[in-house]
C-alpha positions as CSV (number, residue, x, y, z in Angstrom):
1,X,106.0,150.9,42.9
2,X,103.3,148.1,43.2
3,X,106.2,145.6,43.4
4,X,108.3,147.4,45.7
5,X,105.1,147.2,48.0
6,X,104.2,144.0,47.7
7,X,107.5,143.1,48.4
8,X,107.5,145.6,51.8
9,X,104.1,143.1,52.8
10,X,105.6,140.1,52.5
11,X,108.1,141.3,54.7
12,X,105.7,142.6,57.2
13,X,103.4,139.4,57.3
14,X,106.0,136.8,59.0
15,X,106.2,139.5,61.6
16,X,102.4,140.0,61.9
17,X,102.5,136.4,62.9
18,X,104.6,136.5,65.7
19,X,103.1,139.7,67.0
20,X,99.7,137.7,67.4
21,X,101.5,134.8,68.3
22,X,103.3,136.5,71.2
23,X,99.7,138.0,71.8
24,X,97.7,135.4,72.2
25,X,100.4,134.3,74.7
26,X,100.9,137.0,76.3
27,X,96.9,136.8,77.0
28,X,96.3,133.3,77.9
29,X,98.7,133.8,80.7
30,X,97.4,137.0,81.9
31,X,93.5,135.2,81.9
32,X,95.1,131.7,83.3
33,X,96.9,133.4,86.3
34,X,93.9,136.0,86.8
35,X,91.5,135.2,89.9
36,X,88.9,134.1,87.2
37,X,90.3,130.4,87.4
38,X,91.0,130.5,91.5
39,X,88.8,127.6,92.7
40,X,86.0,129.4,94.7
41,X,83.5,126.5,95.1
42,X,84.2,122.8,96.7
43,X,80.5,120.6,96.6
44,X,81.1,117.5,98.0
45,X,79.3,114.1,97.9
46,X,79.7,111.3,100.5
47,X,78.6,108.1,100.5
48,X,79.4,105.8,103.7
49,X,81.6,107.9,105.2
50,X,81.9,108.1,108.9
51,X,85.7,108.8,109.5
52,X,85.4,112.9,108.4
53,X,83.3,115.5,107.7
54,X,82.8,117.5,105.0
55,X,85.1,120.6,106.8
56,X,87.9,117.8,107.2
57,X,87.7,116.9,103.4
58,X,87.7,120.3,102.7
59,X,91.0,121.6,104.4
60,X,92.6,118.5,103.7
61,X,92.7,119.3,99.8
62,X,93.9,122.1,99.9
63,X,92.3,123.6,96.9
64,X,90.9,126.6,97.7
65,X,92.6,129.5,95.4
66,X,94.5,127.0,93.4
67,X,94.1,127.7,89.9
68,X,91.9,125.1,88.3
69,X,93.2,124.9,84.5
70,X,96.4,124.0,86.6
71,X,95.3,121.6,89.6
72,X,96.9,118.4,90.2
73,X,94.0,115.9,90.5
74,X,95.4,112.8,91.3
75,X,98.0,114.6,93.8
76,X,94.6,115.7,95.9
77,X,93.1,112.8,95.2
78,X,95.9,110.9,97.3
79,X,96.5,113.6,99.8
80,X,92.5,112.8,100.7
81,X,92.6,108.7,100.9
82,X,96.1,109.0,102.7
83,X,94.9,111.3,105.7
84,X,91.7,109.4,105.7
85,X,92.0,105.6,105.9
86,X,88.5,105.3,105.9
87,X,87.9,106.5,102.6
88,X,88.5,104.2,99.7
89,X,87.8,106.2,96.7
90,X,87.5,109.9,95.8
91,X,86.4,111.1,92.3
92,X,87.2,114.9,91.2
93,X,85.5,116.5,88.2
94,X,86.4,120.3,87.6
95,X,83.3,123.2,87.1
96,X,84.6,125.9,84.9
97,X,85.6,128.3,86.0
98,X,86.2,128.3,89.5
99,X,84.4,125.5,91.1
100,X,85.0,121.6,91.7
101,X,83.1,118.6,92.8
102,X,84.5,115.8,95.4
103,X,82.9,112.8,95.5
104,X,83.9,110.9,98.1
105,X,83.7,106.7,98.8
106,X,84.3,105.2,102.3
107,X,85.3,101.7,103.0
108,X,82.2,99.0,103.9
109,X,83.5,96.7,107.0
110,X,82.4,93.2,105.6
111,X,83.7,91.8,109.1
112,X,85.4,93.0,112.7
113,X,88.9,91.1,113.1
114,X,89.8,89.6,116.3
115,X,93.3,88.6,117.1
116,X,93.9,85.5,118.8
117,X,97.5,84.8,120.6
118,X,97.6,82.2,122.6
119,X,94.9,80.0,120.6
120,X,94.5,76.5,120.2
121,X,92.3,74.6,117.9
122,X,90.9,72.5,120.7
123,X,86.6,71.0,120.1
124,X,85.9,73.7,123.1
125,X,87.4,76.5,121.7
126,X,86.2,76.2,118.2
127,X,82.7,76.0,119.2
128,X,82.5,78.7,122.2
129,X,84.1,80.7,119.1
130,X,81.2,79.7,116.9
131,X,78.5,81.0,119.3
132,X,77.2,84.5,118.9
133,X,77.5,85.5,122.2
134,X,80.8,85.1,122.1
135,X,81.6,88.0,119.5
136,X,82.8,91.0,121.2
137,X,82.2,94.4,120.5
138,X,86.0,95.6,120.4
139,X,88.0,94.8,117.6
140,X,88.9,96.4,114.0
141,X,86.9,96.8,111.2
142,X,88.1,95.5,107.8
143,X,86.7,95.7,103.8
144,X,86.9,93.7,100.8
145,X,90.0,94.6,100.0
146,X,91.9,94.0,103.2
147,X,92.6,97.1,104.7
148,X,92.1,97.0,108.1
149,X,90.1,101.2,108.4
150,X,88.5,101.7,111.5
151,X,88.7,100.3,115.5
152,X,85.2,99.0,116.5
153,X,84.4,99.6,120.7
154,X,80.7,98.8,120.2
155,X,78.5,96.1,118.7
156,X,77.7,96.3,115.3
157,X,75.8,93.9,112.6
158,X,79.3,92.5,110.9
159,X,80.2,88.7,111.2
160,X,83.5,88.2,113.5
161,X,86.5,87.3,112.3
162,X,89.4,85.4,114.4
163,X,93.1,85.8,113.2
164,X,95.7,83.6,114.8
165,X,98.9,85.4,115.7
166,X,98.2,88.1,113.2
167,X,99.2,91.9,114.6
168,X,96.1,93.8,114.0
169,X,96.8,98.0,113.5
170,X,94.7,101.0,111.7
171,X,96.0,101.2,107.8
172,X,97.4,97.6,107.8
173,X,96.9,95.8,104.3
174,X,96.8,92.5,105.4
175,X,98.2,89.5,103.3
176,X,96.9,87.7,100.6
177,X,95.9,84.4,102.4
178,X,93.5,86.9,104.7
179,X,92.0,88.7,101.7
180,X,91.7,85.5,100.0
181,X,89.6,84.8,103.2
182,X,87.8,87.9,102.6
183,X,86.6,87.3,99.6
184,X,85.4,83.5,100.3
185,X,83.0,85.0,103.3
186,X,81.7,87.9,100.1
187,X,81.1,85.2,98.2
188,X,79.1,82.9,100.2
189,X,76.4,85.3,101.6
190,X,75.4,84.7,97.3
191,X,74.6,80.9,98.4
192,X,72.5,82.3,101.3
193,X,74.9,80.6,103.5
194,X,74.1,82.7,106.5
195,X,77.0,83.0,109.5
196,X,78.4,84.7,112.5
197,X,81.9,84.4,112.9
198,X,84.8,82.7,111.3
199,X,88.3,81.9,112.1
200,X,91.2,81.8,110.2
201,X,94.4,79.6,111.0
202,X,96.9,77.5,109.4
203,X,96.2,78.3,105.8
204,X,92.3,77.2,106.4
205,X,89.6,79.6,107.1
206,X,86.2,77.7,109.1
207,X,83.2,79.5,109.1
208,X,80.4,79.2,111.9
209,X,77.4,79.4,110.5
210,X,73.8,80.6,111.8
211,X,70.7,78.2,112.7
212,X,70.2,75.2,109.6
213,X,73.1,75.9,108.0
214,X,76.3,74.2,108.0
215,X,80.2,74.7,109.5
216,X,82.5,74.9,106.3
217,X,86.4,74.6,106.3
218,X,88.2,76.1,103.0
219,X,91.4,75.6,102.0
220,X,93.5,79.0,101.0
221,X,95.4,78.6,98.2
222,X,94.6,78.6,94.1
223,X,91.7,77.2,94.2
224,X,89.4,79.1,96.1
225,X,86.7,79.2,92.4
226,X,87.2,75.3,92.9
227,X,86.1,75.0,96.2
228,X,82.9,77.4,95.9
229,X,82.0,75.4,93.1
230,X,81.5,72.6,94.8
231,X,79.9,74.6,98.0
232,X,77.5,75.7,95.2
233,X,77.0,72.0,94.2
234,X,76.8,70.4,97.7
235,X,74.5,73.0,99.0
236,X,72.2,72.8,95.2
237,X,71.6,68.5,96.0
238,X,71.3,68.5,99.8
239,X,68.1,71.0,98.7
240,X,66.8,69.4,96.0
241,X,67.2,66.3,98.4
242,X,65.6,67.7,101.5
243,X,68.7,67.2,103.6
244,X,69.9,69.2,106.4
245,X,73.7,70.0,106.3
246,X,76.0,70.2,109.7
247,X,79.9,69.7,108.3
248,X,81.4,70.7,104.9
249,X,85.2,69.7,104.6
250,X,86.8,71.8,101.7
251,X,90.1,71.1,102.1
252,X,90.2,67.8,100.3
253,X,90.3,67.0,96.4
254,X,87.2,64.7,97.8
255,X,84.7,67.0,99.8
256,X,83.6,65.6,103.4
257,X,80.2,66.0,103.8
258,X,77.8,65.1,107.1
259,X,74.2,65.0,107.3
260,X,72.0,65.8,110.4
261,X,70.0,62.6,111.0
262,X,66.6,62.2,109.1
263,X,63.5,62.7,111.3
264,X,61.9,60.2,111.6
């Protein structure tokens, strides 16, 4: 009898397995699909964003009454930064059980682009292009990374930037030797190398600079580290040597440099 039973449990206990098995299933789908994981709750966070508001972010994700075990992050994430030019990074953390947070990054203009059609590189034009009253208010705004984000119809503290025969439009990524432009005028400002406007033409980019400091031409192409180097160097001596810079020519494995006359 006691081996006929303990044969009768062994059979039972494979079965007792899959019966909580199938259970435990059967139950995490039930809780999963219940309202208890329906998103409920959307805090948001914003940081330099001026393109939409917090109802706009809202709506456009969509997430209200999705489940949250089963959202698609990066899919919202998207959905958000390609309705929203503006924005240029959106981080998502989920609150269990039914709430999430958005975090959301908007693009910093470092300059308002200009287009130029019919230019030429004529003494005149050059310099009524490097005086401040000159900038105009209309334009598009444009961040680090080359993204052109926003139209600009009044006047706003951003150096101006002249394109030659470049078409300008909302969401355009503009091309390397631009952002490579972009990153030259970022990097300067660290050298206290203070400017309004700069232009950009014929694989060289000239920036205009501000009161005691000095108009610089910078050749685009592999060597950009090169050329701020020596910026970094030129500027360092003319310091240490009381000498007041007006012309720095990049563009040459030899800089050109030109001095304002001594006082005498």
């Amino acid at each position: 009898m006691r081996q006929f039973g303990k044969r009768k449990l062994s059979k039972l206990i494979p079965f007792l397995w899959i019966a909580g098995f199938a259970l435990s299933i059967g139950l995490s789908i039930l809780i999963l699909n219940s309202d208890l994981f329906a998103i409920k709750k959307i805090e948001l966070g914003f940081d330099k964003v001026n393109c939409a508001s917090s109802e706009d972010i809202e709506n456009s994700s969509g997430v209200l009454g999705q489940n949250l075990i089963f959202l698609d992050t990066t899919k919202i994430i998207n959905n958000i930064k390609d309705k929203f030019i503006c924005i240029r990074e959106v981080e998502l953390s989920k609150q269990l059980p039914s709430k999430i947070r958005l975090s959301v990054f908007g693009r910093e203009a470092i300059g308002r682009l200009t287009n130029l059609a019919s230019f030429e590189s004529t003494a005149s034009t050059l310099e009524q292009i490097a005086t401040p009253s000159a900038a105009t208010a209309e334009g598009f705004l444009v961040d680090k990374d080359g993204v052109v984000f926003s139209q600009s119809l009044e006047q706003i503290n951003t150096p101006s930037i002249y394109l030659k025969d470049v078409e300008i439009f909302l969401g355009r990524k503009l091309e390397n030797s631009i952002i490579s432009s972009l990153k030259i005028l970022e990097r300067v400002k660290i050298f206290n190398l203070n400017f309004n406007s700069s232009l950009i033409m014929d694989n060289y980019l000239i920036v205009f600079p501000q009161v005691d400091n000095p108009k610089v031409f910078f050749r685009l192409d592999n060597e950009i580290d090169l050329q701020l180097a020596s910026l970094q160097l030129i500027l360092e001596k003319a310091k240490i040597d009381e000498r007041i810079l007006e012309f720095i020519d990049l563009r040459f494995d030899k800089p050109i440099v030109r001095f304002a006359p001594k006082k005498t």
